[in-house]
C-alpha positions as a printed NumPy array, in Angstrom:
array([[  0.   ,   0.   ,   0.   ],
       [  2.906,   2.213,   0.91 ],
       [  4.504,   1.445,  -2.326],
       [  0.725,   2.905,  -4.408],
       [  0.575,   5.726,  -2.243],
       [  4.275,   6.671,  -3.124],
       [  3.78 ,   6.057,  -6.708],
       [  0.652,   8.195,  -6.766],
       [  2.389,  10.979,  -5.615],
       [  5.152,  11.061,  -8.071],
       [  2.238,  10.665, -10.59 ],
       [  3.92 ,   7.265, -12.277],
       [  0.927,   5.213, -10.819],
       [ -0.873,   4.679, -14.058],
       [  2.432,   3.661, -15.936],
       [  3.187,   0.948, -13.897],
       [  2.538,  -2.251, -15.596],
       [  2.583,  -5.119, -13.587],
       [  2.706,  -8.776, -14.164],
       [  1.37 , -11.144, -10.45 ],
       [  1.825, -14.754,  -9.844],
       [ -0.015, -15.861,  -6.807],
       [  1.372, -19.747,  -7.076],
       [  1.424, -21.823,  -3.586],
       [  4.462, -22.727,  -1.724],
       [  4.676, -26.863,  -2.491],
       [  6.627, -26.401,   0.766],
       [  3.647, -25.436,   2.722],
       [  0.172, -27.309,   3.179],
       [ -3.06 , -26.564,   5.248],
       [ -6.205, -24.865,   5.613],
       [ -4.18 , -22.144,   7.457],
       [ -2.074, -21.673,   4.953],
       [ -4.511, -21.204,   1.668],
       [ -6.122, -19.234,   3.736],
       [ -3.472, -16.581,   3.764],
       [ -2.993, -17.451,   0.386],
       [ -6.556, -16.507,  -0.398],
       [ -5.835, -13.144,   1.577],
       [ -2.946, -12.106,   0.158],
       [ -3.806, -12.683,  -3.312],
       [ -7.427, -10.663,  -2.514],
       [ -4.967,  -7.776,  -1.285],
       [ -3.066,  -7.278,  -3.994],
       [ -5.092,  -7.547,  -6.988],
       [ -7.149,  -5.012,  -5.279],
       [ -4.816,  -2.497,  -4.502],
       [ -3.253,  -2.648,  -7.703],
       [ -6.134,  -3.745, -10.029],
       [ -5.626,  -1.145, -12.606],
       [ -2.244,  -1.969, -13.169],
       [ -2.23 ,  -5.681, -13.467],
       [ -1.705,  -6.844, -17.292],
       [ -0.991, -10.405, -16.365],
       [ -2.549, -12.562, -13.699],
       [ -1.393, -16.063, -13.008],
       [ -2.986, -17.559, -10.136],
       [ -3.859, -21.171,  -8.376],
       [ -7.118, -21.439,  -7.892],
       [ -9.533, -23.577,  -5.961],
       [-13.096, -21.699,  -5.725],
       [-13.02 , -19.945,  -2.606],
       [-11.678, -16.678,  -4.443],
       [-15.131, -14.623,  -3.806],
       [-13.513, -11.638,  -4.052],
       [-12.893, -11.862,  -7.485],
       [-16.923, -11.464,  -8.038],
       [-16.836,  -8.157,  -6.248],
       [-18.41 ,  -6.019,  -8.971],
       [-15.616,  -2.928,  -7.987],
       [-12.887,  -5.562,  -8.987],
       [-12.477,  -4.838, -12.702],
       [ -8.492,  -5.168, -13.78 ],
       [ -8.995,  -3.19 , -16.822],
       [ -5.92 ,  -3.53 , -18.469],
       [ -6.167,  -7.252, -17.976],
       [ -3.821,  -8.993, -21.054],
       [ -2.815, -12.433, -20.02 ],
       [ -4.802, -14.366, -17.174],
       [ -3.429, -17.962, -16.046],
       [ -5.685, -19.878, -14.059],
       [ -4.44 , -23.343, -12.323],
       [ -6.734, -25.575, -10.187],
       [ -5.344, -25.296,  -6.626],
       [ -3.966, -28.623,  -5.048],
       [ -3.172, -30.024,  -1.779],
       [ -3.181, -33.537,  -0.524],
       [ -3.821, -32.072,   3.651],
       [ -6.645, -29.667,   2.571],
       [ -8.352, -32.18 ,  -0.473],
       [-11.623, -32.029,   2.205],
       [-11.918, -28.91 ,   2.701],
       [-14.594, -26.823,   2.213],
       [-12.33 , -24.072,   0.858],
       [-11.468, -26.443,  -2.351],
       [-12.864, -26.701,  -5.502],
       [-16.3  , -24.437,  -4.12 ],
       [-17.955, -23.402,  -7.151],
       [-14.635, -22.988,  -9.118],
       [-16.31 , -23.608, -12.858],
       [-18.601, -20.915, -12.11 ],
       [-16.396, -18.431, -10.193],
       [-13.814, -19.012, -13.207],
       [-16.338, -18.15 , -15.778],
       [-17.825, -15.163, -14.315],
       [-14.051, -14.09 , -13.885],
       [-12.91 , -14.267, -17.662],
       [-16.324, -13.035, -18.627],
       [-16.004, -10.094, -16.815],
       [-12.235,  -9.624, -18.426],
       [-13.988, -10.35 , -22.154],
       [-13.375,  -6.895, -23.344],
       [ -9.384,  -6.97 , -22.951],
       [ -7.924, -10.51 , -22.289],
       [ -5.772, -11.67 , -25.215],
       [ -4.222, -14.407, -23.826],
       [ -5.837, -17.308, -21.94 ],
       [ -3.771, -20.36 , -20.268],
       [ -6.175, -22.822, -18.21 ],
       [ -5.061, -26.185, -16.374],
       [ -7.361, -28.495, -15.082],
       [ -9.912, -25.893, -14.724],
       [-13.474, -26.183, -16.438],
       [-15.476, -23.34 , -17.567],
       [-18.352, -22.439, -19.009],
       [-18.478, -19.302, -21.182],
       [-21.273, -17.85 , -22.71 ],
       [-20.052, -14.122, -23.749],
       [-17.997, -13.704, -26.708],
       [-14.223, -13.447, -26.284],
       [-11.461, -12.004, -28.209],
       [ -8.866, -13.988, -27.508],
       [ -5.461, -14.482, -29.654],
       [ -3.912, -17.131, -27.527],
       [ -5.651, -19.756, -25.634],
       [ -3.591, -22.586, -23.693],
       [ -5.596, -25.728, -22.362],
       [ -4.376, -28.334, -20.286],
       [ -6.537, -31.484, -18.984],
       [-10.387, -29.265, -20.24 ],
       [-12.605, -28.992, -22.539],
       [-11.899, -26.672, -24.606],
       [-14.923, -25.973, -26.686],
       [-17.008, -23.667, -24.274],
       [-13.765, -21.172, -24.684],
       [-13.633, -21.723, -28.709],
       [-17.049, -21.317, -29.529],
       [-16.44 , -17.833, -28.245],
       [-13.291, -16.238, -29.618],
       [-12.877, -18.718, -32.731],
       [-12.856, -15.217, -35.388],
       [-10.012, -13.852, -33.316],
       [ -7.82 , -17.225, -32.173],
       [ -4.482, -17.323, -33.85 ],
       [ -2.672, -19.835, -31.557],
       [ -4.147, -22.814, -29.249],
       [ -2.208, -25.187, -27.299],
       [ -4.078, -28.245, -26.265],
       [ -2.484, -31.137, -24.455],
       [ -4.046, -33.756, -21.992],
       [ -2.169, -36.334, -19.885],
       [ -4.235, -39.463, -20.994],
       [ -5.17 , -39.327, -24.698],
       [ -7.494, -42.719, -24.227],
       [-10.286, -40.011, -22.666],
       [-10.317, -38.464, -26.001],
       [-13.86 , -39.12 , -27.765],
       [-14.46 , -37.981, -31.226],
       [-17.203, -34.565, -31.251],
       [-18.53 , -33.273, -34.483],
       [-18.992, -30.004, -33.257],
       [-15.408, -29.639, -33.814],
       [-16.161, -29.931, -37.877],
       [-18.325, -26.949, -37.865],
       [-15.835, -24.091, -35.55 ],
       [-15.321, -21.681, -38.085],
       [-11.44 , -21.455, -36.997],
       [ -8.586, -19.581, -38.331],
       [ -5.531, -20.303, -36.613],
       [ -2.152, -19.945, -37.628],
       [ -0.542, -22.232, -35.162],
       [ -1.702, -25.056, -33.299],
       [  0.315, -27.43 , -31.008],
       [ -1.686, -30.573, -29.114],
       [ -1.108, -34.302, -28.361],
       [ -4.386, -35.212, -29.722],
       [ -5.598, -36.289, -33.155],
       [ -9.398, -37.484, -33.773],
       [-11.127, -33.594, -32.884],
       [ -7.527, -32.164, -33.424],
       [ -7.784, -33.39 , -37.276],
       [-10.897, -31.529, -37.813],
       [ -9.017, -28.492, -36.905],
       [ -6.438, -29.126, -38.891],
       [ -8.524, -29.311, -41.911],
       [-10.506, -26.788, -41.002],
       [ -7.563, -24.075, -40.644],
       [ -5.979, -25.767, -43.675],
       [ -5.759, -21.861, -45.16 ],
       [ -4.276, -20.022, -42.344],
       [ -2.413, -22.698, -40.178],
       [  1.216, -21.958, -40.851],
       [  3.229, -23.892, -37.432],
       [  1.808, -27.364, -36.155],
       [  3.646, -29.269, -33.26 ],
       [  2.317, -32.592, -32.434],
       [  2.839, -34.716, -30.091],
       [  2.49 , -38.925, -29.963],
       [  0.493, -38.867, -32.917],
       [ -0.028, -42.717, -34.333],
       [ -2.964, -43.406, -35.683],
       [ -2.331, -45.602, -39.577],
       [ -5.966, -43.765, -40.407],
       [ -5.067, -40.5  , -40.885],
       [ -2.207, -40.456, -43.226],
       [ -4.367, -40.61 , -46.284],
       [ -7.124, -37.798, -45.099],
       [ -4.04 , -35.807, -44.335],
       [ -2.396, -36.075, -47.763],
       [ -5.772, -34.903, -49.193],
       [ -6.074, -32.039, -47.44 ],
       [ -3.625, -28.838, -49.046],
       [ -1.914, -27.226, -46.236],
       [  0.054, -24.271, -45.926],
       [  2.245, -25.157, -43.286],
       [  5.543, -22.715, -42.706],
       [  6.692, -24.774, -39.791],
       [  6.307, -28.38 , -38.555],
       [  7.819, -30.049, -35.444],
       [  6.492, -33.754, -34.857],
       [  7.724, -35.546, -31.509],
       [  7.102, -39.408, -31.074],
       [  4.809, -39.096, -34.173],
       [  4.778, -41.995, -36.861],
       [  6.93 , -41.467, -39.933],
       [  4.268, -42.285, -42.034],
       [  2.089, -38.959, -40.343],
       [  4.914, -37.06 , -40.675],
       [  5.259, -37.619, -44.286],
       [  2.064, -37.374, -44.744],
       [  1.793, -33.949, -43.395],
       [  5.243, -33.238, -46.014],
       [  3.677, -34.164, -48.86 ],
       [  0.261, -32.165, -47.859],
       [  2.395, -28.785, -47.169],
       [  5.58 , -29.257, -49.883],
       [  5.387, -25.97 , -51.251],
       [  5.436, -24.078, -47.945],
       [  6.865, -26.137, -45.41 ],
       [ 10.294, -23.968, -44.346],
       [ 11.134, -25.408, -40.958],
       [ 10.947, -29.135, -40.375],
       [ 11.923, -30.384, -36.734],
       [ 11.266, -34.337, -35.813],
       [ 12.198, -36.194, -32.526],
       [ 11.993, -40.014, -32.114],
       [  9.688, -40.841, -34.8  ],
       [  8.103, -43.834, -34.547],
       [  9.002, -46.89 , -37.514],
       [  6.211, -47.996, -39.882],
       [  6.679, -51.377, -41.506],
       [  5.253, -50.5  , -44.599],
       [  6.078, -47.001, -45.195],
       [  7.009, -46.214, -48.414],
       [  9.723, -43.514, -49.598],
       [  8.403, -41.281, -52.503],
       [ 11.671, -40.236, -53.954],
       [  9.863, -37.468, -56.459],
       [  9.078, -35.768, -52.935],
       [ 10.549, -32.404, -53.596],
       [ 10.078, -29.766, -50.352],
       [ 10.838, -26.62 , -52.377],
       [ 10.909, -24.01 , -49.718],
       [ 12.513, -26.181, -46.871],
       [ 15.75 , -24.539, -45.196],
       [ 15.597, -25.638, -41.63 ],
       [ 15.887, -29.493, -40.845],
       [ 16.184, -31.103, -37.128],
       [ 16.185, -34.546, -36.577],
       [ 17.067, -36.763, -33.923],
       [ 16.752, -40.432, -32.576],
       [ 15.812, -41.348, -36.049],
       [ 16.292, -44.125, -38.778],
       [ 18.835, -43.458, -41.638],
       [ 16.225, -44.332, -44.515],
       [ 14.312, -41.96 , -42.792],
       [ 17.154, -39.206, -42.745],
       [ 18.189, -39.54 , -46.297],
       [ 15.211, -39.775, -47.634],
       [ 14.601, -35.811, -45.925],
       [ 18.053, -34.74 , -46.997],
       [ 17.228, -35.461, -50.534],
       [ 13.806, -33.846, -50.337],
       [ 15.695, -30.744, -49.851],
       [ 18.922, -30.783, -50.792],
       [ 18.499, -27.567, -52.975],
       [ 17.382, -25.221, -50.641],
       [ 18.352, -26.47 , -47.16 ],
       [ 20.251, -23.359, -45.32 ],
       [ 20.256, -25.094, -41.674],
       [ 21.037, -28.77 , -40.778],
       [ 20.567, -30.576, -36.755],
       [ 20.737, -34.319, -36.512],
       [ 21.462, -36.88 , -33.677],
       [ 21.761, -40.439, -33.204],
       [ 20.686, -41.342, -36.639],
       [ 20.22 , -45.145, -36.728],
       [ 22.566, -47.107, -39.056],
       [ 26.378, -47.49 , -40.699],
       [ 25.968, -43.44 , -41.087],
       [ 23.984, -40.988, -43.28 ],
       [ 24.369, -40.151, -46.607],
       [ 24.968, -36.214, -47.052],
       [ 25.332, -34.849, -50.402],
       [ 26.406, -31.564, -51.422],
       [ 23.764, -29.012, -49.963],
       [ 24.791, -25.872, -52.042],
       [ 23.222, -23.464, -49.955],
       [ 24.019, -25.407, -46.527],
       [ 25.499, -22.475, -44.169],
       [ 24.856, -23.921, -40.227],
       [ 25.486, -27.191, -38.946],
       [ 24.909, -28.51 , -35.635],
       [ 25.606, -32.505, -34.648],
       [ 25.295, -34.199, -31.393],
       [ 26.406, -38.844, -31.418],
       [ 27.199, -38.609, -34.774],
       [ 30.242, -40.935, -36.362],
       [ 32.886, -38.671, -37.649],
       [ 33.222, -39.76 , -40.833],
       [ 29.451, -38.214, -41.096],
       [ 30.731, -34.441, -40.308],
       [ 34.287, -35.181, -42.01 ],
       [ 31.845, -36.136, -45.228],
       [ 30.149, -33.231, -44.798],
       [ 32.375, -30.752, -43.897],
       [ 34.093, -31.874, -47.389],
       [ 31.119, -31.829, -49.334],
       [ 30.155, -28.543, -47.955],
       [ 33.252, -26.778, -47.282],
       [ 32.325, -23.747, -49.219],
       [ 29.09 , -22.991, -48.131],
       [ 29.344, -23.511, -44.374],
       [ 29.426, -20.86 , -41.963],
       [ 28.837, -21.937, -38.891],
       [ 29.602, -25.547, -36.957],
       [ 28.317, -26.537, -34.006],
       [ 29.857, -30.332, -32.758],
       [ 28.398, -32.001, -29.66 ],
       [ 30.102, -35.825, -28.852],
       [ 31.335, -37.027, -32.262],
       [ 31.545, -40.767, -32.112],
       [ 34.997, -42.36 , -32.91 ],
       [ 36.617, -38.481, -32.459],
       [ 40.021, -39.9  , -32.201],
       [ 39.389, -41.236, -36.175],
       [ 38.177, -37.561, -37.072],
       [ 40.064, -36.184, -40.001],
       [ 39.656, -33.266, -42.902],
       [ 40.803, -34.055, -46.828],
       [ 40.746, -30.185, -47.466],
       [ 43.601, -28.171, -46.674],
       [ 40.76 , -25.497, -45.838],
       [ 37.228, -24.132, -44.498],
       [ 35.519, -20.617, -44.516],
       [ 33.463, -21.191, -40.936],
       [ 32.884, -17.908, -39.396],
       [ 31.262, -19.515, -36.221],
       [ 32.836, -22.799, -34.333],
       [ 31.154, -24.092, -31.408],
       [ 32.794, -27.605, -29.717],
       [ 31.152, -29.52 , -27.026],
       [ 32.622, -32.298, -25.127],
       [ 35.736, -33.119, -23.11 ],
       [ 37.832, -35.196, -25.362],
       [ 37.693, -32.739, -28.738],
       [ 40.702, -30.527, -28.183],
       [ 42.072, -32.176, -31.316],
       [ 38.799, -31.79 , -33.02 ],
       [ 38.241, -28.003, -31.987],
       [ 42.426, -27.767, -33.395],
       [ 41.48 , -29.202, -36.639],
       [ 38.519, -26.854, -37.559],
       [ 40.146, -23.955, -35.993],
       [ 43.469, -24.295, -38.398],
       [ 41.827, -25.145, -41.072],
       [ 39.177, -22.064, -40.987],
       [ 42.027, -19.345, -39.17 ],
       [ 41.201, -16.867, -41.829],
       [ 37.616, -16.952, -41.755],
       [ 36.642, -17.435, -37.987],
       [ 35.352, -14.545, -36.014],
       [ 33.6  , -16.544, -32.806],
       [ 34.966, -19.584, -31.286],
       [ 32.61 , -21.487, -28.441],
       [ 34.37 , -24.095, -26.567],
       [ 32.72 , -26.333, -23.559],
       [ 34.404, -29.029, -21.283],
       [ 37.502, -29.063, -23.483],
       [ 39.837, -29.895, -20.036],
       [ 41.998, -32.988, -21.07 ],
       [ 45.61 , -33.279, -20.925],
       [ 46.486, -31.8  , -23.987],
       [ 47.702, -28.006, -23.601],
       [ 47.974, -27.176, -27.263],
       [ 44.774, -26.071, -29.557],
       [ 46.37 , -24.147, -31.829],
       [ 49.837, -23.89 , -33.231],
       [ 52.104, -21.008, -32.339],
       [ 51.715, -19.473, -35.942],
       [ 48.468, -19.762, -36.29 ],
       [ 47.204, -16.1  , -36.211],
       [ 42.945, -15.428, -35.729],
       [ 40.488, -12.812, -36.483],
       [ 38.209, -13.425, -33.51 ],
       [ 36.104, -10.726, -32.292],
       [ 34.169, -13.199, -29.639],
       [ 35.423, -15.925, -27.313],
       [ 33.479, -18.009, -25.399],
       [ 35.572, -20.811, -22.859],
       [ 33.698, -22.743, -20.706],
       [ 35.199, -25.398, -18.575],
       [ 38.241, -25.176, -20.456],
       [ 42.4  , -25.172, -19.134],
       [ 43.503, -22.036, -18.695],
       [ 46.491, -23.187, -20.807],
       [ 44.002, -22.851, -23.929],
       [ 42.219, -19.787, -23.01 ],
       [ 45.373, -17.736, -22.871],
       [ 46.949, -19.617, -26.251],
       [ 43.249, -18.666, -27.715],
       [ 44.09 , -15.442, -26.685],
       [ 47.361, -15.02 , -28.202],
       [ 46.139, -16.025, -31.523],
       [ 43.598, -13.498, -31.595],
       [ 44.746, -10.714, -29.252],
       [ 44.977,  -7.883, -32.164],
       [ 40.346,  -8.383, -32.86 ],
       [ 39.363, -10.452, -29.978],
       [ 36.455,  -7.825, -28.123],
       [ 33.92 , -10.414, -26.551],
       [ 35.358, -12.837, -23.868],
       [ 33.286, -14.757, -21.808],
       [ 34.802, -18.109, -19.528],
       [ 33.337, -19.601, -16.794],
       [ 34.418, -22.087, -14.487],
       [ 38.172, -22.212, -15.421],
       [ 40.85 , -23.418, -12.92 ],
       [ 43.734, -21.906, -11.695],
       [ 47.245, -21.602, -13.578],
       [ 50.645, -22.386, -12.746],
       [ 53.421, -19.673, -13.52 ],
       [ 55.446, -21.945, -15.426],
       [ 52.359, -22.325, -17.835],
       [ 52.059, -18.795, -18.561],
       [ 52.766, -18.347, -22.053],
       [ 54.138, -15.06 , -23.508],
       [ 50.798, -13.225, -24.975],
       [ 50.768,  -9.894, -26.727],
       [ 48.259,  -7.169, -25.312],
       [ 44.641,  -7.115, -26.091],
       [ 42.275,  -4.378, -26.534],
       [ 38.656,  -6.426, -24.773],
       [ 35.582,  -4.329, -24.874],
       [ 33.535,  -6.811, -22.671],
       [ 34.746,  -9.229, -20.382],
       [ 32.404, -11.804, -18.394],
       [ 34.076, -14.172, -16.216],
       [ 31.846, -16.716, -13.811],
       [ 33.724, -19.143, -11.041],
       [ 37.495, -18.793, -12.568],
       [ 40.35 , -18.64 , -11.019],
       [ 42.152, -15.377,  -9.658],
       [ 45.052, -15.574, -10.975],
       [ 43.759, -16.157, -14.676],
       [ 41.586, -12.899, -14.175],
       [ 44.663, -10.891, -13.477],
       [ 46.786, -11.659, -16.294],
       [ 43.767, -11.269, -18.408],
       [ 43.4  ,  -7.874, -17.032],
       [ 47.17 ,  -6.905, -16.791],
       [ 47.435,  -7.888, -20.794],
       [ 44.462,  -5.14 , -21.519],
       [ 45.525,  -1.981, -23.053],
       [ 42.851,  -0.087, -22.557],
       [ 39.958,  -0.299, -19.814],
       [ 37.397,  -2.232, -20.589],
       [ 34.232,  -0.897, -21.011],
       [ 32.161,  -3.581, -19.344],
       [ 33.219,  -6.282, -16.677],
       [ 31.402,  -8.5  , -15.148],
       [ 33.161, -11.033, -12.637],
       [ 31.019, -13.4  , -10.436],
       [ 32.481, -16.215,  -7.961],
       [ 36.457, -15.399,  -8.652],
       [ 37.777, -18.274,  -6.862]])
């Protein structure tokens, strides 16, 4: 209250903008203590009801205060509304009193503003007409809410916890929809949808979709889809949803999909506009088959653990980022080689069989190398020698094995960012030697002390930003004793 009345006074009271989550301690149980809940949430909204533009709030139907007709939070944006549980107060009379209704009344009351709508485990009724953009549904029905804002919905989220509840509605066929994304788990009402929105919907995520039916009511439907990510879905859905959206489809992202027996590779499958492609935990039929679906315009590449002797990559001509995570390295030596003049950026996560890994070109043009994993430092050496003249941010994590050398001593670099995580100090100082004339940006964390005799002779360096998080003192102060001018931001946390 202090805190209005001091605001008032300066006259900044109506430009606050504030954003309240009244969640429950898991820590704390009781009648007693949802009782104070109940009072401190009643307190706040009402002192500062005009300047609330998101509400997110457990509830369990004893929030009667929220009816008060004076209790109108009229710049009301977002609302979140959670059913309230605790195993010690399941009994009591202050749970789940009238919460459909109270719930109803509440967002009805908010029609004329909300935008955004997030519900879990919380049933309503509504009967006024909504203008809602987003609307978020977890373990409800969600039709009450759709029949009333389906002209302005752009985006719904529906998920449930046990998809053998779901039973097919017609009603579904006939909501004059138009969304343009859609992410849910289920698949006989979500279908309908689908179809429905087959004009507007531009991103779909699913989830455990594997149902043999639909593949061939999918394929006849013509989609416009810009973005797809399917997770535990069945390849033959997946391709299905290709094939119905392979003019559009830009950004393709698939985890674990799920084998079909009799699924069938059309080879004359051509994704035209496709430039993103993530897949992981996947077969290598189903891999290559993608790869050559768009090997003309794909600008972006992710894969893990593809099943198999190894993928096949061709030459992607317009191929500029790669990222990898369990793949063999004679995959990224392939296509590093295939790609070498295209590729901009690398990003290498546990390559299998590193100690094997190898380049037949004397030279890349990557502008961005990130390395992941403890054993690489003769990895991270290769790509960084063989790209010295191009490079301009180097990103190295848990690279703290024995060997002390990443780059040779004549190696010279053009970096303007540095990023050493979990690295030897050893390497972070020859990193900065290499690059000490450009290097602006340098950020390490959780580096460990180093001996004098290790100190190797480094020319001065001219940082702009330095960020340093748990590293040792010593390696801060030759960093900063090498600067020639002061730095204009530092930020040290945890010097050890």
């Amino acid at each position: 209250m202090k805190a209005k009345m001091r605001h008032s006074v300066s006259g900044n009271l109506e430009k606050i903008q504030l954003s309240i989550v009244i969640d429950p301690d898991t820590k704390r149980s009781g009648e007693y203590y949802l009782e104070r809940l109940l009072m401190y949430a009643d307190t706040v909204i009402n002192h500062w009801k005009n300047n609330i533009i998101n509400l997110d709030m457990c509830v369990c139907g004893s929030e009667f205060f929220l009816l008060d007709p004076t209790i109108k939070l009229c710049n009301l944006k977002s609302l979140s509304l959670q059913k309230y549980k605790d195993v010690n107060t399941v009994t009591s009379e202050l749970v789940d009193f009238g919460l459909k209704s109270l719930c109803s009344r509440f967002i009805e009351k908010h029609a004329d503003t909300l935008e955004n709508l997030k519900m879990i485990d919380v049933e309503v009724e509504i009967s006024k007409k909504l203008y809602l953009k987003t609307f978020e549904s977890y373990e409800i029905d969600v039709l009450s809410v759709l029949r009333q804002c389906s002209s302005t919905l752009e985006t719904l989220i529906w998920r449930t916890s046990d998809k053998s509840t779901e039973t097919e509605n017609p009603e579904f066929k006939n909501l004059p929809l138009q969304l343009i994304a859609l992410e849910t788990n289920l698949e006989r009402n979500a279908i309908h949808v689908i179809k429905t929105c087959k004009t507007t919907l531009e991103r779909l995520k699913l989830f455990y979709w594997r149902s043999y039916n639909l593949a061939k009511e999918i394929e006849s439907v013509g989609l416009k889809l810009k973005q797809f990510q399917a997770n535990i879905c069945r390849s033959k859905l997946i391709i299905s949803f290709l094939k119905a959206s392979n003019l559009t489809i830009e950004d393709l992202q698939i985890y674990l999909p799920l084998k079909h027996s009799e699924i069938q590779y059309n080879r004359n499958l051509v994704l035209k506009r496709m430039r993103k492609l993530s897949i992981t935990h996947a077969s290598e039929e189903l891999f290559n088959f993608l790869i050559q679906s768009a090997k003309d315009t794909l600008t972006e590449l992710d894969f893990g653990t593809i099943e198999g002797q190894g993928p096949n990559i061709p030459k992607l001509p317009k191929l500029k980022i790669f990222r990898c995570i369990s793949v063999l390295s004679l995959s990224v030596s392939s296509l590093l080689e295939a790609n070498k003049d295209s590729l901009e950026e690398l990003h290498l996560v546990e390559i299998i069989d590193m100690e094997n890994f190898s380049l037949n070109v004397s030279q890349l043009f990557l502008k961005k190398l990130c390395v992941y994993h403890n054993d690489s430092t003769r990895v991270a050496s290769i790509l960084i020698d063989s790209s010295a003249s191009t490079l301009k941010e180097v990103e190295l994590y848990g690279i703290n094995v024995d060997e002390e050398c990443i780059t040779s001593p004549e190696t010279k670099l053009s970096l303007t960012r540095l990023v050493a995580n979990r690295v030897k100090p050893e390497i972070v100082l020859q990193m900065l030697r290499s690059t000490s004339i450009t290097l602006r940006d340098l950020n390490i964390k959780y580096i460990d002390s180093l001996m004098d005799e290790h100190i190797p002779h480094t020319d001065m360096i001219n940082l702009t930003r330095l960020v340093a998080t748990e590293v040792a003192g010593n390696v801060v102060d030759i960093i900063l004793n090498l600067q020639e001018k002061p730095i204009n931001v530092v930020l040290l946390r945890n010097i050890i």
